[in-house]
C-alpha positions in Angstrom: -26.3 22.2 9.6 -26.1 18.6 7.8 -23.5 20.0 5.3 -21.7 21.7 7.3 -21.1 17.9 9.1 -20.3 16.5 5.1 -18.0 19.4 4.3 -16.6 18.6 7.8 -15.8 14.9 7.1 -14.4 15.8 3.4 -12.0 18.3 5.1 -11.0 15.3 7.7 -10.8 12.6 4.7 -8.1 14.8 2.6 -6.2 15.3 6.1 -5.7 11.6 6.6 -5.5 10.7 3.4 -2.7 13.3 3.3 -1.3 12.2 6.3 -1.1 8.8 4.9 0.4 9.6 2.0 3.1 11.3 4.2 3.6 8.0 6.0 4.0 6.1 2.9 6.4 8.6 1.6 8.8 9.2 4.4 8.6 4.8 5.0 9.9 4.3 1.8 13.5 5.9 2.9 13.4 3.7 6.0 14.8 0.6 4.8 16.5 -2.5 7.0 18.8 -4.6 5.1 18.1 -8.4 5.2 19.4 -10.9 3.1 20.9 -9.3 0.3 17.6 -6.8 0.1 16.0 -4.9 2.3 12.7 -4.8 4.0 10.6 -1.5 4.5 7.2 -0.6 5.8 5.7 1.0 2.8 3.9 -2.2 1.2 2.6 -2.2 4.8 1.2 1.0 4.8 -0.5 1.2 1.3 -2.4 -2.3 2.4 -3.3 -0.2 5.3 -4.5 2.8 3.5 -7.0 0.1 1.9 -8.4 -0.8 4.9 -8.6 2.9 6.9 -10.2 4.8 3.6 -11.6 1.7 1.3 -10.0 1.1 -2.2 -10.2 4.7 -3.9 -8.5 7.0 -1.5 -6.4 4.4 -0.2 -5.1 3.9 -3.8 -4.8 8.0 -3.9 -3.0 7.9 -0.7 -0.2 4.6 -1.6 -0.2 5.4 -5.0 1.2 9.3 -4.0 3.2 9.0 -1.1 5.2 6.1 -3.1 5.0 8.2 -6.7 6.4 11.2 -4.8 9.2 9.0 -3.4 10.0 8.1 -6.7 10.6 11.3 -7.6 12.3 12.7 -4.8 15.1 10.3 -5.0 15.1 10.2 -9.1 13.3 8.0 -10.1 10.4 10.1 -11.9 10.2 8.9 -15.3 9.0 5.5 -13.1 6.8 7.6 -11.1 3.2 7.0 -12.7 4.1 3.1 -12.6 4.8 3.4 -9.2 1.5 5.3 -8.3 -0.7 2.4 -10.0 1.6 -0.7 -8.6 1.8 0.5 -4.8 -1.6 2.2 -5.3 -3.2 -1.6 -6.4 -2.1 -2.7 -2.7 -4.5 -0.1 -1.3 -7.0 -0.9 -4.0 -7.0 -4.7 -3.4 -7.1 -4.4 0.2 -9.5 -2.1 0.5 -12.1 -3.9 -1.8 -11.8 -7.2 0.0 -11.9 -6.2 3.4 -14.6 -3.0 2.7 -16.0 -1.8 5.6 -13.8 -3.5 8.3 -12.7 -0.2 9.9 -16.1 0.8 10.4 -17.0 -1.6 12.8 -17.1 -0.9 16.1 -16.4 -4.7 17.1 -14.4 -7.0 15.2 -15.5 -10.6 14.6 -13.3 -13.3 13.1 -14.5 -13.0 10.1 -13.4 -8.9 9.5 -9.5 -10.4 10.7 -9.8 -12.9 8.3 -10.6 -9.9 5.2 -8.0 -7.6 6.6 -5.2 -10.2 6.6 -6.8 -11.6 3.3 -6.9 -8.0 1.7 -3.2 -7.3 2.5 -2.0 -10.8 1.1 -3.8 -10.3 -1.7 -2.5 -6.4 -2.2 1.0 -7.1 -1.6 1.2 -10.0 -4.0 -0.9 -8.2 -6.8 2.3 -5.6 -6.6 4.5 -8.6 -6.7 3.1 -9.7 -9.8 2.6 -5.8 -11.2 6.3 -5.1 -10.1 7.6 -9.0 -12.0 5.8 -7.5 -15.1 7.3 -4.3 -15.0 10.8 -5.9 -14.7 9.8 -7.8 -17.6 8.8 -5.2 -20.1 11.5 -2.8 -18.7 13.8 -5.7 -19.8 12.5 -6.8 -22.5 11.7 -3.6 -25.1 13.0 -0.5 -22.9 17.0 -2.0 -21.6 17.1 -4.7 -24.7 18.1 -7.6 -22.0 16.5 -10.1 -24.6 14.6 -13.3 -22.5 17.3 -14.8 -20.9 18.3 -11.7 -19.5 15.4 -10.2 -18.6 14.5 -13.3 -16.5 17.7 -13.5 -14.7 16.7 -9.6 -14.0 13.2 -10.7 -12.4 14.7 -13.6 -11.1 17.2 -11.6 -8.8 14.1 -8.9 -7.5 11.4 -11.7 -7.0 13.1 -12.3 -3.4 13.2 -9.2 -2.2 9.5 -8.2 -3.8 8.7 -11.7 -2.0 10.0 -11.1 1.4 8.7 -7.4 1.5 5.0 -8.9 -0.2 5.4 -11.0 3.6 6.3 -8.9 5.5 3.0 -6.5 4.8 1.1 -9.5 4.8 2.2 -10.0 8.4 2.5 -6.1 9.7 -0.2 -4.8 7.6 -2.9 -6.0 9.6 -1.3 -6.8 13.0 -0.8 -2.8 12.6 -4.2 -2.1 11.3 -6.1 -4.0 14.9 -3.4 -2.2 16.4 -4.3 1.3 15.2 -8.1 1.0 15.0 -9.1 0.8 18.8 -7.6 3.9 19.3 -9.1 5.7 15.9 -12.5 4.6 17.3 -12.2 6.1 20.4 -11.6 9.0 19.3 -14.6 9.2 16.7 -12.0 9.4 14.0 -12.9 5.9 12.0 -16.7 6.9 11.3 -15.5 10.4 9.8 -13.2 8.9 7.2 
């Protein structure tokens, strides 16, 4: 009877990690424009992955839903980058607030981790993203330096603002979601 209750909970992982990585995919196309860029949910959501299914399936789940993006719209030669930057969100957030969504009740200290877990993902993909413009400039388009950093120097904003913006939603939606995934049992079978 016990592995029938492990097998159980496996099954229940790959459905919400695959239900995640649906979210992540299909918030990627929902963009709003602001200031010359536009903001999206999706650095939101892989920080959020993180914290519902730790730092290995939540990189699983970022890291496909925004690879698949990538190759749905064209993008697929960038595809693998793509899985490890976005996936690093996950990753990061996960590791630093571990074991947050487990909790039944939430002290100051778990609110602190979540918001310092999504901060710390979304600006790890900042800096992944800033290096990938670099060596994309640099030795793959031939921009030589100056050109290269006018390049990261015109996506740094927009990386910037979306890297805030998950900082902010990613956990406000996370305290959000979690009452509601405890009630139903749902957070001690991931």
């Amino acid at each position: 009877m016990g592995n029938k209750n492990i097998h159980s909970n496996q099954t229940l992982r790959i459905c919400f990690c695959g239900i995640m990585t649906a979210m992540i995919f299909v918030a990627n196309y929902l963009r709003i424009p602001f200031m010359g860029t536009s903001v999206h949910m999706t650095n939101a959501l892989c920080a959020i992955a993180g914290l519902l299914f730790g730092p290995a399936l939540g990189f699983v789940a970022a890291g496909l839903g925004s690879g698949l993006y990538d190759v749905m719209v064209g993008y697929g030669a960038e595809s693998l980058i793509t899985l490890v930057t976005k996936g690093m969100i996950a990753l990061i957030a996960g590791l630093i607030a571990s074991g947050v969504a487990h909790r039944r009740s939430v002290k100051a200290g778990d609110v602190a981790r979540a918001a310092l877990g999504c901060v710390a993902g979304a600006l790890t993909y900042v800096a992944l993203y800033m290096l990938k413009t670099y060596i994309f400039g640099m030795y793959v388009n031939g921009l030589g330096l100056d050109g290269t950093l006018v390049k990261m120097g015109t996506k740094l904003p927009g990386s910037l603002i979306n890297a805030l913006f998950a900082s902010v939603a990613g956990p406000i939606l996370f305290f959000a979601l979690k009452p509601a995934l405890d009630h139903a049992g749902l957070l001690e079978k991931m």
